[in-house]
Steps between C-alpha positions, in 0.01 A plus 500: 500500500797547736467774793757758422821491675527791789768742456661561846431839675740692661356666813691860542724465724496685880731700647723280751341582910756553741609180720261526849544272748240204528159644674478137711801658743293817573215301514615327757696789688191686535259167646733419720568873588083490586500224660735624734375892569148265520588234791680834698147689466303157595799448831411902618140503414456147678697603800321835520113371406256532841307239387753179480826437241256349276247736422691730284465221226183398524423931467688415193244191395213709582572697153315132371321386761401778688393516883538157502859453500521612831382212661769408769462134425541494121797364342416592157501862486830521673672285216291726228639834695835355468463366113360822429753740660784298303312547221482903524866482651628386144313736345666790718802349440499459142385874469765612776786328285377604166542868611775480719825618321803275489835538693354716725661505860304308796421824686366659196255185430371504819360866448392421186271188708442719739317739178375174340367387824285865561364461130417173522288574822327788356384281154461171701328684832259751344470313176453169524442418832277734562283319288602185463533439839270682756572274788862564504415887390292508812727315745795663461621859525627657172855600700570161609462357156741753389750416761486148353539609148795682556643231714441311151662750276836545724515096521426434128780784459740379707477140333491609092878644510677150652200290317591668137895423556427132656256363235650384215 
């Protein structure tokens, strides 16, 4: 017996979206916009730390290896601090860009980093280094990891208006 021939079946048709503009450009606006307010807050925090240039990233490694990475002779925990502060730096970045308005004038970004910066301390700060990582929660004063954070914020807003109208 032959199988029965299959009628096509018309799917109903969706309404038409409207045209957006390919995620990949903000994407990349808002990592490189990161990157940036991030290597800023590493310059200050390194030229401010007591306890050597270094040792702000390896408080950053200690979130995974704990008391550890603050051995003076390690390599390793200084190239994790760095891997992982990229890491976070995108992530800021991505959120940063994703609320950030469009077309909005330079002055008028930088407050909004300056706001994005504050709120991103407070979440990052009380809840997830807190307990995530103790070591750097116990090392470093609350204010001076705000300073950096809104150091972030006004760099990451500073760079989204010229990065939005330079990437294609």
């Amino acid at each position: 017996m032959r199988p029965m021939a299959h009628e096509p079946h018309h799917a109903p048709r969706l309404p038409e979206l409207p045209d957006r503009l390919p995620a990949d450009h903000e994407v990349a606006a808002g990592a490189i916009a990161g990157l940036a307010g991030a290597a800023v807050m590493l310059l200050v925090a390194m030229v401010l730390s007591e306890n050597g240039a270094l040792f702000p990233l390896r408080l950053v490694a200690a979130s995974l290896l704990g008391h550890e990475a603050l051995d003076p002779a390690a390599v390793g925990p200084v190239l994790l601090g760095v891997g992982l502060g990229a890491l976070c730096a995108v992530v800021l970045g991505l959120v940063f860009a994703s609320i950030l308005p469009r077309g909005l004038p330079a002055l008028n970004a930088v407050g909004a980093g300056l706001a994005f910066g504050a709120v991103a301390w407070a979440v990052t700060w009380w809840g997830f280094i807190r307990i995530l990582d103790p070591v750097l929660f116990a090392a470093a004063a609350s204010s001076d990891a705000l300073f950096l954070d809104l150091i972030f914020g006004a760099v990451a807003g500073l760079a989204m208006p010229p990065l939005r109208r330079v990437l294609p």
